[in-house]
N, C-alpha and C positions, 0 to 999 in steps of 0.2 A: 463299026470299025472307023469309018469316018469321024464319028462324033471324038473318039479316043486319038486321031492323031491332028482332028484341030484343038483338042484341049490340050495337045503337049505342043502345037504350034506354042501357043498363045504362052503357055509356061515358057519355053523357051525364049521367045522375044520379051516377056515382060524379064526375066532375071540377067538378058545381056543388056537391057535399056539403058543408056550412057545414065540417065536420070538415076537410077537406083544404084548405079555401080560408082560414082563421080564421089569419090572423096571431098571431105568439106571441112571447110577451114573455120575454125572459127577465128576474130578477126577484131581488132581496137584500133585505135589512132595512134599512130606509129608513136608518138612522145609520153605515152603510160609506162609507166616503170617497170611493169613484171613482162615477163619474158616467155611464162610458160604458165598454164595452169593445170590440172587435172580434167579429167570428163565428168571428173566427179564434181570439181569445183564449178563446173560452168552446168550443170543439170542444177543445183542449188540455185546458181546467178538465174537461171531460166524457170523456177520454181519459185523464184522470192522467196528463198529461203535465207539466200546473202544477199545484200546487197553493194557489194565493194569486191574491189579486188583483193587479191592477195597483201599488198601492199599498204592497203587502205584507201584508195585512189573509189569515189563513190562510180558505180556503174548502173547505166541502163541498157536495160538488154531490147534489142531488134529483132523482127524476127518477117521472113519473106515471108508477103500474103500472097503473092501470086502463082507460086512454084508449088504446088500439094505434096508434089514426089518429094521433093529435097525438104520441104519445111515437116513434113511427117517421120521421112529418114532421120532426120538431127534429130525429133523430141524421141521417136524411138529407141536410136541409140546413145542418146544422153540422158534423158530423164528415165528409160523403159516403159514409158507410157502411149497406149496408142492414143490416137486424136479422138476418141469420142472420152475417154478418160481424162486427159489434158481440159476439155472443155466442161467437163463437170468438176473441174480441180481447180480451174476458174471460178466458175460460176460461185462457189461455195468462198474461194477469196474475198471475190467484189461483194459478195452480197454480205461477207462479215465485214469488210472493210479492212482485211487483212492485208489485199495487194492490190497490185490490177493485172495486167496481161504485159508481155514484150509488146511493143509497138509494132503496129504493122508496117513496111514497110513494098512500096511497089513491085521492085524489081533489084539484080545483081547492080546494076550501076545506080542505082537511089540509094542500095546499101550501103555502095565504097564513098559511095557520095557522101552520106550521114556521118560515118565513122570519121573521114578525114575532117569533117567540119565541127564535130565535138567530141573532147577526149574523152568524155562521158560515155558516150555509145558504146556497144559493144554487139556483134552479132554475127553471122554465120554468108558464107558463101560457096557456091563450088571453087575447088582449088584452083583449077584451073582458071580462076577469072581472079584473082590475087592479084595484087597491084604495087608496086615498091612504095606506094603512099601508104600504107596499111602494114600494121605489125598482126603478124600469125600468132596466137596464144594456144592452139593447140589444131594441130591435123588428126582429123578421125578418117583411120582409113575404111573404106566401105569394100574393098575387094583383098580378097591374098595374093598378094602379086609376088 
């Protein structure tokens, strides 16, 4: 009996965790031209499958090494891939020579940092840490509010 209501503890805190429920913005340097793009368009950008924006404007995609929760939510619900998928969807890139990976990047404020310093960048942050330096190209919401 015990064992069944620390397994629905643990359910219950892992599905209200700010981390899994925090909306994420994906995120460019406020002076790129487009405005908005799809989930679908930025799972491509995130896949090497595109490499430009809407527009034409060339993009490299960022992507948080530090954060597992937030960098695994995004490729989940943008590419539908979970991370041991993603890393054999690499591996098979690099080793043809077909792509390489989003760049890693440290942290939320190394992200807004990279993005506002080349229009090129382009990558992902919790919504909540958005910055008026930074143009939003699409919000994925994580919760039904």
């Amino acid at each position: 009996m015990k064992k069944v209501f620390l397994v629905c503890g643990i359910i219950s805190l892992i599905a209200t965790s700010p981390r899994l429920l925090a909306d994420i913005a994906v995120i460019a340097n406020k002076d790129v031209a487009d405005s908005a793009v799809t989930i679908d368009y930025i799972a491509n950008i995130y896949l090497a499958k595109v490499l430009q924006l809407p527009s034409g404007a060339a993009v490299q995609p960022l992507s948080l090494g530090y954060d597992e929760q937030l960098r695994d939510n995004f490729f989940r619900l943008t590419t539908q891939k979970e991370p041991s998928q993603l890393k054999a969807y690499w591996a098979r890139l690099v080793f043809t020579g077909m792509g390489k990976p989003p760049t890693l990047i440290d942290d939320e404020a190394d992200m807004l940092a990279a993005i506002i310093d080349n229009p090129v960048n382009i990558g992902f942050v919790q919504a909540e840490s958005v910055t008026a330096d930074v143009k939003v190209l699409l919000l994925i919401k994580t919760s039904e509010e």
